[in-house]
C-alpha positions in Angstrom: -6.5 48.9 12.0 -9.7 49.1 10.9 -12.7 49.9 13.4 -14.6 46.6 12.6 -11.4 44.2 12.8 -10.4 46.4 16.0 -13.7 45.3 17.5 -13.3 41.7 16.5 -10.0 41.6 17.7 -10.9 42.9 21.3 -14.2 40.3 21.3 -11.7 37.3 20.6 -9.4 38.8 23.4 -12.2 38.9 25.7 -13.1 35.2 25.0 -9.8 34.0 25.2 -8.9 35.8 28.3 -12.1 35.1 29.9 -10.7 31.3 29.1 -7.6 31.9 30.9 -8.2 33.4 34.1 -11.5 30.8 34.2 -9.3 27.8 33.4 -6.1 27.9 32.7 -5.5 26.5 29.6 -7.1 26.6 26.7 -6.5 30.5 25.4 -4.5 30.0 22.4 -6.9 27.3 21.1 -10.0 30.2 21.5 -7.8 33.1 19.9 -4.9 31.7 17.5 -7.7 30.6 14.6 -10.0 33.4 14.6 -6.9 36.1 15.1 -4.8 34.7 12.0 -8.3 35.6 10.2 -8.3 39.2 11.4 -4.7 39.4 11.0 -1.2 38.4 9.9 0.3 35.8 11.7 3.3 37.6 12.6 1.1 40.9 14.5 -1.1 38.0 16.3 1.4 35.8 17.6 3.2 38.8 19.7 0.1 40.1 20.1 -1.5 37.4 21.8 2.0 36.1 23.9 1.7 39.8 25.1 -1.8 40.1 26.4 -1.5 36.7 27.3 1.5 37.3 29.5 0.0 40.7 30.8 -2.9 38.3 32.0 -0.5 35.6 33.7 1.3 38.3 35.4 -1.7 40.0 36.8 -2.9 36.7 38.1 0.1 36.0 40.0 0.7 39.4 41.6 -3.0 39.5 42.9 -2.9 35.3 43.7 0.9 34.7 44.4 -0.3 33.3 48.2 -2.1 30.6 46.6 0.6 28.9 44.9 1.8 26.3 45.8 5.5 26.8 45.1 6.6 22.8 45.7 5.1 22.4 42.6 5.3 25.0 40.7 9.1 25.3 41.2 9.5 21.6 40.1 7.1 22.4 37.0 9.3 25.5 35.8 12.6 24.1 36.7 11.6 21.5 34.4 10.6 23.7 31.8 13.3 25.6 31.2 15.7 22.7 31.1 13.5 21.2 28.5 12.8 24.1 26.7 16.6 24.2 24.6 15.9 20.4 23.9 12.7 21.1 22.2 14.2 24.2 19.9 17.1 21.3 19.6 14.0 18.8 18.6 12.3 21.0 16.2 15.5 21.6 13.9 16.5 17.9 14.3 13.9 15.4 14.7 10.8 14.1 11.9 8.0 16.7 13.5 5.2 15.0 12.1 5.9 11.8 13.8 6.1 13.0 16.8 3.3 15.3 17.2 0.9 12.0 16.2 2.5 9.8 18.6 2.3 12.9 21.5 -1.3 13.8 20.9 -2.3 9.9 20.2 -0.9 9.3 24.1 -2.4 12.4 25.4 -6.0 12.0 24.0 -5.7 8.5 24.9 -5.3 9.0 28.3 -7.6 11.8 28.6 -10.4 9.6 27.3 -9.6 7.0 29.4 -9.3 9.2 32.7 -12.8 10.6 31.6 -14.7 7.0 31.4 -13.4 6.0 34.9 -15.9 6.0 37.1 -12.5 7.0 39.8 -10.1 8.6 37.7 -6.8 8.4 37.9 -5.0 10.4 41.0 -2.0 11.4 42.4 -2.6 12.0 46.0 0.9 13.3 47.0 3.7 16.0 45.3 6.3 14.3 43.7 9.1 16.2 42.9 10.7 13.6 39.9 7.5 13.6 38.2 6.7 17.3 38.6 10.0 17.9 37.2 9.6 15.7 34.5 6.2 16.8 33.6 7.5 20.4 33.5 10.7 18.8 31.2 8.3 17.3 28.6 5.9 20.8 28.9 9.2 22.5 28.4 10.0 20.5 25.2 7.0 20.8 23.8 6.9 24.3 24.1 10.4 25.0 23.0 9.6 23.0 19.4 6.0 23.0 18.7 4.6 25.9 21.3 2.1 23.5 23.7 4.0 24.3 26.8 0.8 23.9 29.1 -0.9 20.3 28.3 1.1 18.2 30.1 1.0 20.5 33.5 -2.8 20.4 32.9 -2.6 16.4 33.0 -0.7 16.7 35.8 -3.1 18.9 37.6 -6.1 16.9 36.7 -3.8 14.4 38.0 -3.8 15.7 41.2 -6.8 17.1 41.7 -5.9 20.5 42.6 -9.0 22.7 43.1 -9.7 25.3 40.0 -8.0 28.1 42.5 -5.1 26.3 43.0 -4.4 25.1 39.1 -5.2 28.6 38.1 -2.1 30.0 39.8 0.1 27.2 39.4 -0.4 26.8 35.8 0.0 30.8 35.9 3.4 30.7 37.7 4.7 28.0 34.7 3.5 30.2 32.2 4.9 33.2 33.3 8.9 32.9 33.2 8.3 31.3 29.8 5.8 33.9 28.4 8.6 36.8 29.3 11.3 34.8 27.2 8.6 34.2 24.7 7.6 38.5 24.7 11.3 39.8 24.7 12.2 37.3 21.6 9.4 39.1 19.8 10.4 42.5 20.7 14.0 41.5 19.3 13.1 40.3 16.7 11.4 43.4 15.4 7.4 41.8 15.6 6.3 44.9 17.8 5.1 46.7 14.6 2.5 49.2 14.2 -0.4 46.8 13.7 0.6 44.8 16.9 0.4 48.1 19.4 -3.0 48.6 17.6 -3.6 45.3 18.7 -3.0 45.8 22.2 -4.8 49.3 22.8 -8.1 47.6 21.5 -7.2 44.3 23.6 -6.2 45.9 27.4 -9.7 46.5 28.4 -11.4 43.7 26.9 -9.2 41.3 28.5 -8.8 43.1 32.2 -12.7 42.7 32.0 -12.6 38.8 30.5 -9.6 38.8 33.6 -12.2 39.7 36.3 -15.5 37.5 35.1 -12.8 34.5 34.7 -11.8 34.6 38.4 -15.1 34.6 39.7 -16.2 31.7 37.7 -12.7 29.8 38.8 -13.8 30.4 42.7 -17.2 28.6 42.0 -16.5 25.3 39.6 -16.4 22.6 41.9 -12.6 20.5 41.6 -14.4 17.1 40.8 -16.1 19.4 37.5 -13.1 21.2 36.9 -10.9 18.1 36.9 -13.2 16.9 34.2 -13.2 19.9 32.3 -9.5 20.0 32.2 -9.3 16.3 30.4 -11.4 17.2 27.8 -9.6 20.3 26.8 -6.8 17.9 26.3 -8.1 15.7 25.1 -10.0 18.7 22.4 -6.0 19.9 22.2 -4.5 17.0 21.4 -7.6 15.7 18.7 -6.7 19.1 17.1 -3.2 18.8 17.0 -3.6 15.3 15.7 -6.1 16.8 12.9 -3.6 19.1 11.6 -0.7 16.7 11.0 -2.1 13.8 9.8 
């Protein structure tokens, strides 16, 4: 790898990162465009599931008290029974229908929880529609990889402070991420290029790691709520964008 596309490739690691231990969400959107211009698609995919998963882990075994395992259970319970359907989905059903109508609902209701003066809120844990919000994350992410914008919803949803969404989001991510990894490494995508990869992206992304969880402790929940609709609604425009 070259010294100027290794540097690149550890400032677009940084970002990202920074993104995900600041947020949440909102990584893959940062890093999967400006990656797949530094390099093939098949050394930044793995490359980035890695680092990212590295990231998630780290985040739960330093934050693991904070989660709120009600949730989180229902959330990856949910997942990984919808996960199956949506590899089932991708083989079977008209993608580009779908997609439109998913990201026409999601925007839609992000831009209609953002013009509220009280936006919408869930004030108590419900199993069935944790569950099922995990399910249709799980689908999503089994056929078209956007595993983590309905859980985000579903946090703004419920208001849960930037701490709490932070490792909740991080304990759906992670059993899915590890699947995601070891797929990769069977399949043969741990090449040369992608180990270069990750020796120029560890440090830039523990660093990103650290800044990101000290601006997460000091966004207020009623900004961060806000923030986290219009990443979806920014995800789902984009998604939109691309299969029209």
């Amino acid at each position: 790898m070259e010294a100027h596309v290794a540097g690149l490739v550890g400032l677009t690691m940084f970002a990202s990162m920074f993104i995900r231990s600041a947020i949440g969400i909102g990584h893959g959107v940062v890093a999967m465009p400006l990656l797949t211009l530094l390099l093939p698609i098949k050394v930044a995919t793995p490359l980035l599931a890695a680092v990212g998963t590295a990231i998630t882990a780290i985040i739960m075994v330093t934050a693991w008290q904070k989660v709120d395992w009600r949730a989180a259970t229902s959330l990856i319970v949910g997942g990984i029974v919808g996960i199956p359907i949506g590899i089932w989905g991708l083989v079977n059903l008209p993608t580009r229908l779908v997609m439109i109508a998913m990201t026409v609902v999601l925007a839609g209701f992000g831009l209609w929880s953002l013009l509220q003066k009280n936006p919408p809120h869930l004030a108590t844990e419900r199993w069935p529609i944790a569950s099922g919000v995990g399910f249709l994350g799980g689908v999503l992410g089994g056929a078209y990889n956007l595993t983590g914008i309905p859980p985000a919803a579903y946090g703004a949803l419920r208001r849960w402070s930037p701490a709490e969404f932070r490792v909740i989001i991080s304990a759906y991510f992670l059993p899915t991420g590890i699947v995601t990894v070891f797929g990769h490494w069977v399949s043969g995508l741990w090449t040369e290029a992608f180990y270069a990869g990750v020796v120029w992206s560890i440090v830039p992304a523990l660093v990103a790691l650290e800044f990101g969880r000290r601006v997460n402790a000091k966004i207020p929940t009623a900004v961060f709520t806000r923030i986290i609709w219009i990443l979806v609604v920014i995800m789902a425009i984009g998604i939109f964008v691309k299969w029209i």
